[in-house]
Legacy VTK file of the C-alpha trace (Angstrom):
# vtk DataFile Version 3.0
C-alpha trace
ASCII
DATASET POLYDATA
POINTS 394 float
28.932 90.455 -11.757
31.674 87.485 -11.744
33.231 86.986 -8.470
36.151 88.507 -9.075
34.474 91.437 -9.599
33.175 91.205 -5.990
36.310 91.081 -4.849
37.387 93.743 -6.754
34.688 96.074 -5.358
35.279 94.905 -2.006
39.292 96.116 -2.438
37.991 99.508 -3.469
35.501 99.999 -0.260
38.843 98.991 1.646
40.379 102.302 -0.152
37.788 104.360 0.730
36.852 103.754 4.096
39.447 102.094 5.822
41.260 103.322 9.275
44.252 101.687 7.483
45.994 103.916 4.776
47.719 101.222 2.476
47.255 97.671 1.425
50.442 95.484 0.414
50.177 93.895 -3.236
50.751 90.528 -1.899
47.844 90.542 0.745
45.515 91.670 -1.969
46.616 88.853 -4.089
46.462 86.533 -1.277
42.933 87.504 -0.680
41.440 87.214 -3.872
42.866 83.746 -4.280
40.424 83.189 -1.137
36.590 84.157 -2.127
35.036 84.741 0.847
32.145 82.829 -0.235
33.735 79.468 -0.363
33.821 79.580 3.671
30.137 81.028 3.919
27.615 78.372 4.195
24.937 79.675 6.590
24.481 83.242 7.423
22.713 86.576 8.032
23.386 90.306 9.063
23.737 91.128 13.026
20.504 93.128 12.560
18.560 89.826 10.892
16.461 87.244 12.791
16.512 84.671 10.160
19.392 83.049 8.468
20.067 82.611 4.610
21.457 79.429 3.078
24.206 80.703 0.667
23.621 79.298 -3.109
25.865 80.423 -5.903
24.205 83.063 -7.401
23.854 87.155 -7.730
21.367 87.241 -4.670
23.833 86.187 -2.404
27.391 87.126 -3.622
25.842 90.649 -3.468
24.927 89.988 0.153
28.401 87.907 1.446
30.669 90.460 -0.825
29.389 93.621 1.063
31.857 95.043 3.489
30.214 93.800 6.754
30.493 90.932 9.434
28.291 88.331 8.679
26.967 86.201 11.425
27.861 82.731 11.631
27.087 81.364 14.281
24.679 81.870 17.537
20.967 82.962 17.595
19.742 86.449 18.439
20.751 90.008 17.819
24.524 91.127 19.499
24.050 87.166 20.574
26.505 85.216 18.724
29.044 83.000 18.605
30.743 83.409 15.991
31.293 85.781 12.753
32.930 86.204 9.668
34.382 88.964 9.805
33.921 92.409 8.022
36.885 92.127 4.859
38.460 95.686 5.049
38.700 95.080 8.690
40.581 91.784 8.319
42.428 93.416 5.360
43.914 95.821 7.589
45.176 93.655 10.885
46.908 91.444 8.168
48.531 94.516 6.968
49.728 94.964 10.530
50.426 91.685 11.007
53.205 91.884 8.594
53.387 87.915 7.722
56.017 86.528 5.289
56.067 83.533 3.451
58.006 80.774 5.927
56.210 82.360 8.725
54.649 79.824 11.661
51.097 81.192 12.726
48.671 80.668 15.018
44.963 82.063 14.212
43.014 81.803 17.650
39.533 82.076 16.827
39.810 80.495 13.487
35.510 80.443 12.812
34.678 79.852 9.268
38.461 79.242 8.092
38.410 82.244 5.508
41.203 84.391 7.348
43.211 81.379 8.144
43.168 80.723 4.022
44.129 84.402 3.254
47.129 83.794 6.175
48.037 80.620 4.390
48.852 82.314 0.867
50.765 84.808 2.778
52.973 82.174 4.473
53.717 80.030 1.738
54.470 76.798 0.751
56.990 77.107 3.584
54.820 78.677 6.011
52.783 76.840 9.046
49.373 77.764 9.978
47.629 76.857 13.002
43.821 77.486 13.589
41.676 76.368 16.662
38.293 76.464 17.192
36.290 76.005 20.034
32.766 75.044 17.897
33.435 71.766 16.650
31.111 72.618 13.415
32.901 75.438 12.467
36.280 73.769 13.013
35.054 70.570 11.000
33.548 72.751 8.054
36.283 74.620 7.801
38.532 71.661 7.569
36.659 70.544 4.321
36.424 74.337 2.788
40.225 74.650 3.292
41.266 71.240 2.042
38.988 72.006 -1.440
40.918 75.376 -2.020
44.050 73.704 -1.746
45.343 75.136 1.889
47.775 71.780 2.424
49.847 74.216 5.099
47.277 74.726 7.639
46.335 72.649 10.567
42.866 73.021 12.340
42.200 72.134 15.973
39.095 72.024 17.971
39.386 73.129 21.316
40.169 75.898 23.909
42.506 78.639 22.133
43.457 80.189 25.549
45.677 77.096 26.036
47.178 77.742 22.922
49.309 74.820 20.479
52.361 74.248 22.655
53.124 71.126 20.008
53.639 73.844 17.335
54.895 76.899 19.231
56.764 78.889 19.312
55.337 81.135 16.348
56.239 84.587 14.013
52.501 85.565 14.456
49.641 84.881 16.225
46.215 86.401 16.307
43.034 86.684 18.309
39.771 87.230 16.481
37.819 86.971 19.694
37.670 89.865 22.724
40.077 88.643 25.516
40.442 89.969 28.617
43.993 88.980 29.611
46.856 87.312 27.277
47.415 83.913 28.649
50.561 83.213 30.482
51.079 80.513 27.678
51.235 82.774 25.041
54.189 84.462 26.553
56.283 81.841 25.375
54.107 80.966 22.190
55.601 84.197 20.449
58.929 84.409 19.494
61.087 87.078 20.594
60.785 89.788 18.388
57.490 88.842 16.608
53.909 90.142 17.103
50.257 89.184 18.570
47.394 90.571 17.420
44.402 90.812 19.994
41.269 92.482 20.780
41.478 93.130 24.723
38.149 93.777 26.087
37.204 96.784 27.873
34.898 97.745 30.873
32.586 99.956 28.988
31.772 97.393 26.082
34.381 97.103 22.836
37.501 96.638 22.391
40.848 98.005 22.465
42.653 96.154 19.067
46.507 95.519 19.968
49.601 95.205 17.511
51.861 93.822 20.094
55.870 93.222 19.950
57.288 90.340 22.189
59.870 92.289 24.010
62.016 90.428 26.817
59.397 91.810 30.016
56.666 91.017 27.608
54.898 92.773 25.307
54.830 96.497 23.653
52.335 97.979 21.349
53.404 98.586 17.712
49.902 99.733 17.539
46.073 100.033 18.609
43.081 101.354 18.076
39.162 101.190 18.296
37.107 98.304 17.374
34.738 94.580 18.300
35.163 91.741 18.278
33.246 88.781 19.817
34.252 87.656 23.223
35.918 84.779 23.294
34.356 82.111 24.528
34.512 80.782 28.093
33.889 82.244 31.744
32.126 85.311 32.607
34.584 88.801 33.141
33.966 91.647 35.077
33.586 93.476 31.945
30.453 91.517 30.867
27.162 93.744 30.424
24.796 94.082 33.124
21.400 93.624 32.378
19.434 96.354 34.162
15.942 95.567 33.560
16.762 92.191 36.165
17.584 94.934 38.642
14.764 95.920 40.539
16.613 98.849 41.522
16.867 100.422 38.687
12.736 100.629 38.033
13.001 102.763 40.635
15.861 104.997 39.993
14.925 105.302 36.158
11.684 107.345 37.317
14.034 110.004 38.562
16.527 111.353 35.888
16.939 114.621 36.562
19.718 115.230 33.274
19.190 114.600 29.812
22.572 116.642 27.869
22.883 116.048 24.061
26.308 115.335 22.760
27.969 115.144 19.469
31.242 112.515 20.530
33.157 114.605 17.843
31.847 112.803 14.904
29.581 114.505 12.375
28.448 111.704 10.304
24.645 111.528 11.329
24.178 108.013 10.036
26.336 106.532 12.887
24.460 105.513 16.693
25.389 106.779 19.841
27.631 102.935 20.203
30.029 104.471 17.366
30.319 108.174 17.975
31.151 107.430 21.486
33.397 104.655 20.926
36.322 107.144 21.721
34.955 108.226 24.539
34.256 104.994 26.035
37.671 103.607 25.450
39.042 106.676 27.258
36.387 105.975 29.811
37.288 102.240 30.541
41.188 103.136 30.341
41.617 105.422 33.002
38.426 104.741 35.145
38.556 100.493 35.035
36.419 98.631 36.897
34.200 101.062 38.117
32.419 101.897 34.831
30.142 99.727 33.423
27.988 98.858 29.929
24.584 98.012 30.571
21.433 96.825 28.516
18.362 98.749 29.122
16.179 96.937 27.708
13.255 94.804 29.170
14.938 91.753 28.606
12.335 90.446 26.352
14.966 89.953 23.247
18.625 90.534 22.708
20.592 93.732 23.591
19.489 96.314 21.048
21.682 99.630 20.169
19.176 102.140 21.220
18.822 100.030 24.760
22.986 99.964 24.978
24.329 102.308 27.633
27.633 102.679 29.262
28.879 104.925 32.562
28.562 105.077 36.346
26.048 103.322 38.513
26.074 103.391 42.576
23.098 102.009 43.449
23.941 102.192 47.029
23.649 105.922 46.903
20.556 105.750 44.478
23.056 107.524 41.787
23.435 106.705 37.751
25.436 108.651 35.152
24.759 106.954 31.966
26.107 107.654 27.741
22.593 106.869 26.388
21.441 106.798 23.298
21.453 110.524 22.121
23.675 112.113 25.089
24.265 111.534 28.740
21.792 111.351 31.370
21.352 111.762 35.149
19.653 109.420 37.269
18.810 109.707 41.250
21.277 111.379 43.202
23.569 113.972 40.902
27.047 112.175 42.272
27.187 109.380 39.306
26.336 112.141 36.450
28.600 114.883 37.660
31.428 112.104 37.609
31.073 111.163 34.235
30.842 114.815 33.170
33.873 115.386 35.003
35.561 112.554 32.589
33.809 113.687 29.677
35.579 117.318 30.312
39.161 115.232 31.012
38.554 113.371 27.936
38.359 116.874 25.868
40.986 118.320 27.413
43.254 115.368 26.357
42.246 116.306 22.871
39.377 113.682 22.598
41.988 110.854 21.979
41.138 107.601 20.644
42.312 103.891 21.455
45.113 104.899 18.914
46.552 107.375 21.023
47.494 104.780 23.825
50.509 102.633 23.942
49.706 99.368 26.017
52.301 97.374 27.703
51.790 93.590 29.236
54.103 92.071 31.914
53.852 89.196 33.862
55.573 90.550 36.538
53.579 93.495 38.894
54.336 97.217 38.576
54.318 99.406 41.101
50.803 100.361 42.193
51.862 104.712 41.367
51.667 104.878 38.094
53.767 108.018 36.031
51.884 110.699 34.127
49.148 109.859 31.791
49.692 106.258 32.837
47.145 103.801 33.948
47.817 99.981 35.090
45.181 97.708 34.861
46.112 94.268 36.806
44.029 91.310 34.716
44.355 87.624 35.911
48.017 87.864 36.823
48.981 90.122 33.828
49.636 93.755 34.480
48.381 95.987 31.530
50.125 99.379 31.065
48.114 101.862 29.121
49.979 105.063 28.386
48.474 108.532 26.539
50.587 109.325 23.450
50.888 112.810 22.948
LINES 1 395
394 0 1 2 3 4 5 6 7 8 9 10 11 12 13 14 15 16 17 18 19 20 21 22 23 24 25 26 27 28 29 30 31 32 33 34 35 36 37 38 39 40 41 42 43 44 45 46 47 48 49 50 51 52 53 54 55 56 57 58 59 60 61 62 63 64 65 66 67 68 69 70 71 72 73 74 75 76 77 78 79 80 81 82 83 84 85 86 87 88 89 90 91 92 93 94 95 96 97 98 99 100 101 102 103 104 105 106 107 108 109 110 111 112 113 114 115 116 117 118 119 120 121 122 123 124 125 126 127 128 129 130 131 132 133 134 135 136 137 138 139 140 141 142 143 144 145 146 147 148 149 150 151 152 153 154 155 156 157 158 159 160 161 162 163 164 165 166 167 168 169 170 171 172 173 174 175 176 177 178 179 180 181 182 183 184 185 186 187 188 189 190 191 192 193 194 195 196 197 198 199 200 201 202 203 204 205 206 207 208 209 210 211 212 213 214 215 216 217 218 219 220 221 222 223 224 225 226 227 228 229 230 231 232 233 234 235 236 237 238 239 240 241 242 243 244 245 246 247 248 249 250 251 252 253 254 255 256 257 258 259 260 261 262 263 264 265 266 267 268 269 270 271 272 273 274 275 276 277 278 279 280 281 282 283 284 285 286 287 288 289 290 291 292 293 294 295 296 297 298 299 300 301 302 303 304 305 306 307 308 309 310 311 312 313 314 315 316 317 318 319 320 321 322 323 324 325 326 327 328 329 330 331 332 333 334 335 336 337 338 339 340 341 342 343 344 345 346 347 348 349 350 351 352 353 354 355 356 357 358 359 360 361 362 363 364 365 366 367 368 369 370 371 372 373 374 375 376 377 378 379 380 381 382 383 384 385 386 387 388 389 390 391 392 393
């Protein structure tokens, strides 16, 4: 198979599987001016200890054309830097994104360069794009892959995207292809008024919460959201980062004693997916309206990197010798029946809501507080100085 043909395939599995029901002509042509292959130099599969060195043939266009992240960057399984990542995915923010030629952009998180490439078509001869990168290989490599495919529009800085580009601001677009956990306040006035930001924001029980957001004059106002991951970005420790049990000695102790062990189906039926998928949903809901208190945790006995069957997510009170976990397969009970009767009493919220999704929330970001009462269906979540407004669409 040629290349193109790659690409072609890779346009159909967009089709077909997809959250995203269309694809604008001009993004498609955009992308397969941009073979993904050109900024793949070093990779493997999230699931695969050892890396490949891309060479141009069958082998490994087969491999880099398949519709999946590739790892990039960072050793270990769910322990990496850095990803390229998966095409139908990217395919569809851009189609959110709405970019059109003349537009400035800023591409936080710009990796391997291949997005920022498929941006630059979009933008034009007119257009501005702005990448930074915070591994200086990456950013240096990408430099060179850009430069040989002709991308004269696009700048590429190595650094700390939370501080943004105030030298090229303000921008039509900009987007995040790492998990944040609050915007910046300098991104408040890096977006002009009217256009968008695209980030994945973080939440408590592992994942993310995707955001189309409008610059509005208090802030910001979702066009859209919805389920998904993305690598955190990279810099200090959140709340929201993973506790690793098997370093508590508490929990040898409280593991001897579940006492529950209730099989769930999440509301998916496709067998082939894990427990981190089906319940994706559910653990958005989860983190949304129960914040801080829930938690994800690796169960695992620390001898390698966080696997899917050791992933777990819920409530832990180790005070009162209580756990109420989503495990692999169900939920389970732990100790004292406090924790597990808690999370069943979400679980029961979360179906009487209609099992909603991250794409039945609208999220609004201030700088400025709220008051602490929120309305109906409302939650506020206050993060570094930002105030996050999640509301349940009906």
């Amino acid at each position: 198979m040629s290349v193109g043909q790659y690409q072609t395939r890779l346009l159909g599995d967009f089709t077909r599987t997809s959250i995203f029901p269309t694809l604008a002509e001009r993004i498609q042509e955009a992308f397969l001016s941009c073979p993904r292959h050109a900024f793949v130099h070093r990779y493997r599969f999230w699931n695969e200890a050892e890396w490949s060195e891309l060479t141009p043939n069958e082998y490994h266009f087969d491999r880099v054309y398949r519709d999946e992240p590739l790892v990039i960057s960072g050793d270990g399984e769910f322990a990496y830097q850095s990803s390229n990542s998966q095409p139908s995915y990217i395919l569809g923010l851009l189609e959110n994104l709405d970019i059109r030629p003349g537009h400035r952009v800023l591409e936080v998180g710009s990796g391997s360069g291949w997005l920022t490439a498929i941006i630059s078509r979009l933008v034009g001869a007119s257009g501005v794009v702005v990448g930074i990168e915070t591994i200086g290989q990456l950013a240096h490599q990408s430099r060179i892959d850009l430069m040989e495919l002709g991308c004269d529009n696009v700048r590429i800085i190595e650094g700390d995207g939370r501080l943004g580009c105030a030298s090229e601001a303000p921008f039509d677009r900009v987007i995040f292809t790492a998990g944040l956990y609050s915007i910046p306040e300098v991104f408040f006035n890096h977006v002009k008024m009217g256009g968008r930001l695209l980030a994945p924001f973080r939440m408590a029980g592992h994942g993310d919460v995707i955001a189309v957001l409008e610059r509005v004059a208090d802030g910001f106002c979702s066009i859209r959201t919805f389920d998904g991951y993305f690598v955190p970005v990279v810099g200090a420790p959140t709340p929201l980062d993973i506790v690793r049990l098997y370093a508590e000695p508490r929990w040898s102790l409280l593991m001897r004693e579940m006492h529950t062990h209730q099989p769930f189906w999440w509301g998916q039926s496709n067998q082939m997916l894990g427990t981190i998928q089906k319940s994706a949903a559910f653990r958005t809901f989860l983190s949304l309206t129960k914040g801080g208190s829930v938690r994800a945790v690796d169960l695992g006995s620390g001898d390698g990197a966080l696997l899917r069957r050791n992933f777990a997510f819920g409530f832990i009170d180790f005070e009162r010798a209580s756990a109420g976990l989503v495990i692999d397969g169900g939920l389970a009970g732990y100790g004292a029946p406090d924790s597990f009767n808690n999370l069943w009493a979400c679980l029961d919220e979360w179906m009487k809501y209609g099992m909603p999704t991250g794409a039945n929330f609208q999220l609004a970001v201030t700088l400025e507080g709220r008051p602490s009462s929120p309305n109906k269906n409302e939650w506020i979540d206050e993060r570094d100085g930002t105030t996050f407004v999640w509301t349940l669409l009906h």
